[in-house]
C-alpha positions as CSV (number, residue, x, y, z in Angstrom):
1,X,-72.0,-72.9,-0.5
2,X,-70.7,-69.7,-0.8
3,X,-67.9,-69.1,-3.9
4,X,-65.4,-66.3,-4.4
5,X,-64.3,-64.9,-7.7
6,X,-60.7,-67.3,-6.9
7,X,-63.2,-70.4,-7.5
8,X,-63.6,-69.4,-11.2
9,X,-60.7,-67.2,-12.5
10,X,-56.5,-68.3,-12.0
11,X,-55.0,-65.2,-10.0
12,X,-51.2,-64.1,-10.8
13,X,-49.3,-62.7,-8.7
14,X,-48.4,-61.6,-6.0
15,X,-46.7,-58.5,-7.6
16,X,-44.5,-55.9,-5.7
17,X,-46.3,-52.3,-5.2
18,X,-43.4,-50.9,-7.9
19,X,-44.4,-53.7,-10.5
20,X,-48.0,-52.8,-9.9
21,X,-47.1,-49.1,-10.4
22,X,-45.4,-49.6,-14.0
23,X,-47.7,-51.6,-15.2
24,X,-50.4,-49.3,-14.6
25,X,-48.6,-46.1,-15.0
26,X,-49.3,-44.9,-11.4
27,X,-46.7,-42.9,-9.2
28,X,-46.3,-44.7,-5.9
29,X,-45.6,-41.8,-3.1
30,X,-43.4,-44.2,-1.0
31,X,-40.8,-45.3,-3.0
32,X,-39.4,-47.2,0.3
33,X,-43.2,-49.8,0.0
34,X,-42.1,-50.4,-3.6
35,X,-41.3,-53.9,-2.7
36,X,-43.9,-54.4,-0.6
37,X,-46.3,-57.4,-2.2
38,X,-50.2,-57.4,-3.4
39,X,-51.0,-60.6,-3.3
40,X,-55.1,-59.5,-4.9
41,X,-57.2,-56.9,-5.6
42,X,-60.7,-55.7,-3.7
43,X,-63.2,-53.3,-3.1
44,X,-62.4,-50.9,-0.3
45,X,-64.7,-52.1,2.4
46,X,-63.5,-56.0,1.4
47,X,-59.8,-55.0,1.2
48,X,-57.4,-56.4,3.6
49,X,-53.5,-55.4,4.2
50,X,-52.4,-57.5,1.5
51,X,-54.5,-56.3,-1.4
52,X,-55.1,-53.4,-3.3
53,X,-58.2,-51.1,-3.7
54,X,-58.8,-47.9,-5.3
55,X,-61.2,-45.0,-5.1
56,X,-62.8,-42.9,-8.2
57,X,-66.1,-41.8,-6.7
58,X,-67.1,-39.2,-3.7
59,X,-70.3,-41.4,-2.8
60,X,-67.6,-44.0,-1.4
61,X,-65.4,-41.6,0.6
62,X,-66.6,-42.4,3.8
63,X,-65.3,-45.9,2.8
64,X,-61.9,-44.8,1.7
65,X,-61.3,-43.3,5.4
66,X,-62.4,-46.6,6.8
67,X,-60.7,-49.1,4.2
68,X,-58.0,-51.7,5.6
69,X,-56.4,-52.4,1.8
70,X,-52.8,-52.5,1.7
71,X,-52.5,-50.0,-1.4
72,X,-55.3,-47.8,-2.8
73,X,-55.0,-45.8,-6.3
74,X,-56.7,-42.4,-5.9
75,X,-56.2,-39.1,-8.0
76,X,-53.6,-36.7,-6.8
77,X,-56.1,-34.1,-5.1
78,X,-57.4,-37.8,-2.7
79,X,-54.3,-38.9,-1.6
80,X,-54.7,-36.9,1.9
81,X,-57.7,-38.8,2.4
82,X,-56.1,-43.0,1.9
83,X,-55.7,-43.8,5.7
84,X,-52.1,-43.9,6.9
85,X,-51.9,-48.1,6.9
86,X,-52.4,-47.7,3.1
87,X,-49.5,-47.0,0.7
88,X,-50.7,-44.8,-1.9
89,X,-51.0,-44.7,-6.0
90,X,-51.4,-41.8,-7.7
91,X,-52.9,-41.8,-11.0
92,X,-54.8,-39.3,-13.2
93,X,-57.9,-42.1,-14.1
94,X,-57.6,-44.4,-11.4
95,X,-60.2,-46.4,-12.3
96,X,-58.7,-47.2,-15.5
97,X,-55.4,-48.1,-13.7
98,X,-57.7,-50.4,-11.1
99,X,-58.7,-52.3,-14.5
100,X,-55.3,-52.5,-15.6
101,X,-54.2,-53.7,-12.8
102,X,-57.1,-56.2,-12.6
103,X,-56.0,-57.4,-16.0
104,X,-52.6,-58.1,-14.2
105,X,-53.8,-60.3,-11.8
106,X,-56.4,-61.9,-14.0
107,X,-55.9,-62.0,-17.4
108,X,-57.7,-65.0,-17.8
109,X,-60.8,-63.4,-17.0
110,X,-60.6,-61.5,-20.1
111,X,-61.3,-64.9,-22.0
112,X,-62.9,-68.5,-21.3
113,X,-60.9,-70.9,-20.4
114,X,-60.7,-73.6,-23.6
115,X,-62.4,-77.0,-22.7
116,X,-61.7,-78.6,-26.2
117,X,-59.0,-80.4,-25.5
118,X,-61.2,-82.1,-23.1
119,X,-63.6,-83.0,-24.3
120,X,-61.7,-84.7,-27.5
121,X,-61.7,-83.8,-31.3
122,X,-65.3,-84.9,-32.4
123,X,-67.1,-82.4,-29.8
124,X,-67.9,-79.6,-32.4
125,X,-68.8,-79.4,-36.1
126,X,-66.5,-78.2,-38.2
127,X,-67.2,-78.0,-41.6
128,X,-64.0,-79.6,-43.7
129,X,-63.7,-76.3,-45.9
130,X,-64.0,-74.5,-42.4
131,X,-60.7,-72.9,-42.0
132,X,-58.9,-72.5,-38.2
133,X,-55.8,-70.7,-37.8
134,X,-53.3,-72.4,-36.1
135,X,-54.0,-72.1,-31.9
136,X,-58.0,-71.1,-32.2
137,X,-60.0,-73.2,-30.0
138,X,-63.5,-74.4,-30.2
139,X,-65.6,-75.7,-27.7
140,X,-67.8,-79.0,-27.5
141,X,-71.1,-78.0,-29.4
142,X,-70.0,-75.4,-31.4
143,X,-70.4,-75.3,-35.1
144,X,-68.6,-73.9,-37.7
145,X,-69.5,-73.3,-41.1
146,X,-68.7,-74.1,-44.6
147,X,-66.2,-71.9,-45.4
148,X,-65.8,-69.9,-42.3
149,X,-62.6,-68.6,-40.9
150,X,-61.6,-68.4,-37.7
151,X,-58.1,-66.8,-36.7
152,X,-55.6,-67.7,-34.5
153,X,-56.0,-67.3,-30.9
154,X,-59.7,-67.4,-31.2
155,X,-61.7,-69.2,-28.8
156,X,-65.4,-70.1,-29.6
157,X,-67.4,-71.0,-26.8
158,X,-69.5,-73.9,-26.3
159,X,-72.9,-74.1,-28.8
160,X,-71.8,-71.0,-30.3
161,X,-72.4,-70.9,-34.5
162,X,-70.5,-69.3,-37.1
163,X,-72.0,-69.0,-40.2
164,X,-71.4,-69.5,-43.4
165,X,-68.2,-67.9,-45.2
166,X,-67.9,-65.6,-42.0
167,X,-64.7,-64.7,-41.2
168,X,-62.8,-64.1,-37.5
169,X,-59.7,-62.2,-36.8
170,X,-56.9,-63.4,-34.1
171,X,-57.6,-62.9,-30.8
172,X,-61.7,-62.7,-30.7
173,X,-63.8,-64.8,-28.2
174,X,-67.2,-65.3,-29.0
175,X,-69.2,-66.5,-26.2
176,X,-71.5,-69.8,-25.2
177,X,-74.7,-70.0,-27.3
178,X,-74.0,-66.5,-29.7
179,X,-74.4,-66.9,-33.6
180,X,-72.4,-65.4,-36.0
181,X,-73.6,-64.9,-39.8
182,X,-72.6,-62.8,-42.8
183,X,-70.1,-61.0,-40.8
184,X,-66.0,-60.0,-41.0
185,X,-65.0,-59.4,-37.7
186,X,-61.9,-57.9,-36.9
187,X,-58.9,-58.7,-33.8
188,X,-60.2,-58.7,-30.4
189,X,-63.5,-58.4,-30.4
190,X,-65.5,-60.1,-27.7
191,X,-68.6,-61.4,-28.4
192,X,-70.7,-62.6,-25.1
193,X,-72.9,-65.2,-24.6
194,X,-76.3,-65.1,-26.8
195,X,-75.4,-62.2,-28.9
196,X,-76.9,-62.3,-32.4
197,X,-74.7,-60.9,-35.6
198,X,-76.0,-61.3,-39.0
199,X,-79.1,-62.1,-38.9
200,X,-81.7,-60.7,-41.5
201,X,-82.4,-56.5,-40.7
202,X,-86.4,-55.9,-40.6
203,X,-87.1,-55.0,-44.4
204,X,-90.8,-54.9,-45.5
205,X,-92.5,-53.9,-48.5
206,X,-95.6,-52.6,-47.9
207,X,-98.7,-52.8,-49.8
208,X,-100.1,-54.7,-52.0
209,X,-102.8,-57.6,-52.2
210,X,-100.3,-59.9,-50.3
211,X,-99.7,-57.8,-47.7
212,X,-95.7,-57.1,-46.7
213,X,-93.4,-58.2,-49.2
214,X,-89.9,-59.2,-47.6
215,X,-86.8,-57.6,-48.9
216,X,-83.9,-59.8,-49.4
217,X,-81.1,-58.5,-47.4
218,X,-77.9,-59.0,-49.1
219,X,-75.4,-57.2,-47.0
220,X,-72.9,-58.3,-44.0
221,X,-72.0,-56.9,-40.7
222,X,-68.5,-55.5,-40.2
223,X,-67.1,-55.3,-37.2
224,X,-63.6,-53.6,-36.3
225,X,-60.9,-54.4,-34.0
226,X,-61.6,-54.4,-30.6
227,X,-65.1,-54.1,-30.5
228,X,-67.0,-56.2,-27.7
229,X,-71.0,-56.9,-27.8
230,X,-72.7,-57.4,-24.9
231,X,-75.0,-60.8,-24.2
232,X,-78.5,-60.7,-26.3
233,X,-77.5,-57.9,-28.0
234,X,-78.3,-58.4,-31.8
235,X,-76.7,-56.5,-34.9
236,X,-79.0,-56.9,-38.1
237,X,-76.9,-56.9,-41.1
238,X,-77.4,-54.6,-44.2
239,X,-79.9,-55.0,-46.4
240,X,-77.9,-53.9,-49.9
241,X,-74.9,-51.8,-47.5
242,X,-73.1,-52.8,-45.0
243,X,-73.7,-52.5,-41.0
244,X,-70.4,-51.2,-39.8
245,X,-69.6,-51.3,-36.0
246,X,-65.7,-49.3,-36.2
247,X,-62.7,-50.3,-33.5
248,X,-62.9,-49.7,-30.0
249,X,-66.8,-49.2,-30.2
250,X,-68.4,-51.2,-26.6
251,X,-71.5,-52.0,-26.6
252,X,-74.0,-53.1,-23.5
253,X,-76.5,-56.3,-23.4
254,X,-79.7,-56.1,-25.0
255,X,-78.8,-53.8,-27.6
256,X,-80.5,-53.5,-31.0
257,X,-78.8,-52.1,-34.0
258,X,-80.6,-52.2,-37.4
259,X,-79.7,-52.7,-40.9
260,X,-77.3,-50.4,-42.9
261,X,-76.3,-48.8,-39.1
262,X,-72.9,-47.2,-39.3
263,X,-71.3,-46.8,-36.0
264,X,-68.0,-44.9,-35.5
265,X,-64.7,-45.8,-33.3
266,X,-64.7,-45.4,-29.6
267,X,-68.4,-45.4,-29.0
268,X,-70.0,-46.5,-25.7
269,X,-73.7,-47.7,-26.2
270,X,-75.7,-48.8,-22.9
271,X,-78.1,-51.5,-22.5
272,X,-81.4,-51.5,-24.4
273,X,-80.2,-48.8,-26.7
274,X,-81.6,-49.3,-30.2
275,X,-80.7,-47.5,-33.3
276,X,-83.3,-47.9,-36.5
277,X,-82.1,-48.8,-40.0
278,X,-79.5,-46.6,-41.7
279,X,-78.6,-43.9,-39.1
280,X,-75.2,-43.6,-39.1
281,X,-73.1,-42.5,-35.8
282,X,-70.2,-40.6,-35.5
283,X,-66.9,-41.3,-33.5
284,X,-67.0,-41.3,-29.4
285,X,-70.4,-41.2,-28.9
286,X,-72.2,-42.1,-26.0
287,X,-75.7,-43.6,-25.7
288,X,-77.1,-43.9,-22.2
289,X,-80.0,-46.2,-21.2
290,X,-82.9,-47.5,-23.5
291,X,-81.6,-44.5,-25.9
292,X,-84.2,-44.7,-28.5
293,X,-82.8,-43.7,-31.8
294,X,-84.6,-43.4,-35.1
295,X,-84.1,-44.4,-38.5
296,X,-81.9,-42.8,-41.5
297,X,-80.5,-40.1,-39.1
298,X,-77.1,-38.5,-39.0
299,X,-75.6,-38.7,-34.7
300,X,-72.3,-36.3,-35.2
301,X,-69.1,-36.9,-33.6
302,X,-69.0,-37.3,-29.2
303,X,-72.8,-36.3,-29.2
304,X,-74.0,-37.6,-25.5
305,X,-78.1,-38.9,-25.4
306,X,-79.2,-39.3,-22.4
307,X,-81.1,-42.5,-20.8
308,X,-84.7,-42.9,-22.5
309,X,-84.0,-40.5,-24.8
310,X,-86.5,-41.0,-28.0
311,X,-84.2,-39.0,-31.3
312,X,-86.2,-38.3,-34.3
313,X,-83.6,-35.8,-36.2
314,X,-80.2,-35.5,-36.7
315,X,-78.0,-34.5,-33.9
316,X,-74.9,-32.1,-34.6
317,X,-71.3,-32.9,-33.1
318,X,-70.4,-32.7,-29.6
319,X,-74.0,-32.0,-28.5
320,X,-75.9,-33.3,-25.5
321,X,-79.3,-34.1,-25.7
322,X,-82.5,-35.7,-23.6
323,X,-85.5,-36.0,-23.1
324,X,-88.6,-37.2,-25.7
325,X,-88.6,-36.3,-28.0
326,X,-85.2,-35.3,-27.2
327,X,-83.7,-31.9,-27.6
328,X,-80.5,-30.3,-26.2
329,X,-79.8,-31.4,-23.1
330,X,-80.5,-27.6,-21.3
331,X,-83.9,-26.9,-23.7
332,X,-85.5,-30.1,-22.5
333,X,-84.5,-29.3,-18.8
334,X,-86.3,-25.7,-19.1
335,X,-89.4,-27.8,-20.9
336,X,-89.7,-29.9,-18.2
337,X,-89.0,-27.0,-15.3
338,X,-92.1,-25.5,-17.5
339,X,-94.3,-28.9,-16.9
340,X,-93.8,-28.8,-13.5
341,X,-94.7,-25.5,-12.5
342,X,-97.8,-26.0,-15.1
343,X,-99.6,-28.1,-12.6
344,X,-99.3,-25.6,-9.7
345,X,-100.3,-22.3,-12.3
346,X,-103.4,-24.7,-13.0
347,X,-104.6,-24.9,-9.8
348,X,-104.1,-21.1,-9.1
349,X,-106.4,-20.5,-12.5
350,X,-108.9,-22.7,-11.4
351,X,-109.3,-20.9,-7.6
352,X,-109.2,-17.7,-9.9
353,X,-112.2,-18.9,-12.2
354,X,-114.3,-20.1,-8.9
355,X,-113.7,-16.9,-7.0
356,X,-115.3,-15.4,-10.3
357,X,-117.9,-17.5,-10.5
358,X,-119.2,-16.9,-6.8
């Protein structure tokens, strides 16, 4: 049986092309279309004459030309390129108006839909000194803790845990089957589904007739506002100080950040990134890829590391670097130019030696 996203998420709508327009902050070119409707939103191949579609990338402008959407948003140097049956937005990022005006039409899809009520009032464990904020929601299997605190407007998904004496702002959603522990979390941070906060950072003494003597780790995770944590990522917390995630900060699935981690605002960290204990990274960075950082590092302010980057040292601000071990971005490039020819100067010194030898 085939399903489209309309089988899962409540659609708004339809909006006029002028309503669309403010909302996003675009400029619409015909000011006579402005009350022409949208009734949806769509990719440019899928788009029909009642939706809208936009274009952000070259590799698609073959698709542009060929798109039947209703409305596209484009930069101001594409607009010659939307086909004349298309009414055109004008925007400086319009990919970032496309998601706003995704969030228009399906704001629900932001968060999961509550089932609580459904299911009736003895579906999840809640602790009595548990403390929800008037309008959080909690789903049928979920537990929450002596003394936690969940605020209001906060959903928590089905089988989801939160810990003991854990605290979470207004606003958050923490997804189906994650677990919450030793953590203050701020306003609007979206947890997904099996993400793991809290849990106990990897901290060994070594030596010793007994072998590896565990360290008791007695510090929390802090998250800021707006934060959102990809599924199966995990966030150890500190072992004496705090891990800190600041606001804004999105990171991928299947991320691993250690104890004592300090992550700045605004940072973007891609899946299977780790970071090792007690490096601290600066505001706006961006970690591509299975990024491999080490531990008790300093990452400065918008550094960019490349995919399967391995980092050893500390990386000053605004820098780009690959490779592994990685180096600045245009140093590894010349090292790795240098491997390449290496294999054709090797065959040319062995022809060299066996002329010799003849």
């Amino acid at each position: 049986m085939q399903h489209r996203h309309a089988d899962f998420f409540d659609k708004a709508g339809p909006f006029t092309l002028r309503q669309i327009a403010e909302h996003v902050g675009a400029t619409l070119l015909d000011d006579g279309a402005g009350a022409r409707p949208i009734e949806d939103v769509r990719p440019l191949m899928t788009a029909g004459p009642s939706h809208l579609s936009f274009f952000d990338n070259r590799r698609y402008a073959e698709q542009l030309t060929a798109t039947d959407a209703g409305a596209c948003i484009v930069a101001k140097g594409d607009a010659r390129r939307v086909p004349t049956s298309a009414v055109v937005l004008t925007a400086p990022a319009p990919y970032t108006a496309f998601a706003m005006a995704l969030q228009l039409f399906y704001a629900d899809a932001l968060r999961s839909k509550a089932a609580a009520e459904a299911a009736g009032p003895n579906s999840a464990l809640v602790h009595p000194s548990a403390r929800l904020d008037e309008g959080a929601t909690v789903e049928p299997g979920a537990v929450i803790g002596r003394e936690a605190v969940v605020g209001s407007g906060t959903i928590v998904a089905a089988g989801a845990v939160i810990g003991y004496r854990a605290v979470l702002g207004r606003d958050c959603y923490v997804g189906a089957g994650a677990s919450l522990t030793h953590a203050v979390v701020g306003d609007r941070v979206i947890i997904h589904a099996g993400a793991r906060v809290g849990q106990d950072g990897f901290g060994f003494a070594m030596g010793g007739a007994k072998g590896c003597l565990k360290v008791p780790q007695i510090g929390c995770v802090v998250i800021g506002d707006d934060v959102e944590i990809g599924a199966n990522t995990t966030i150890d917390r500190g072992s004496i100080d705090d891990t800190v995630i600041g606001a804004g900060t999105k990171i991928d699935n299947l991320v691993q950040i250690g104890h004592n981690v300090r992550i700045g605002k605004l940072c973007l960290l891609m899946s299977q990134v780790g970071i090792a204990g007690s490096t601290h990274v600066g505001d706006g960075v961006i970690m591509a890829g299975q990024a491999g950082i080490g531990g008790h590092i300093e990452i400065g302010d918008r550094v960019r590391i490349a995919g399967q980057a391995g980092v050893f040292g500390s990386v000053p601000a605004g820098e780009t670097w690959s490779g592994y071990p990685a180096r600045p971005h245009r140093e590894a490039l010349r090292t790795q130019a240098a491997l390449w020819r290496l294999a054709s100067m090797l065959r040319a010194i062995e022809k060299l030696i066996s002329r010799s030898e003849q």
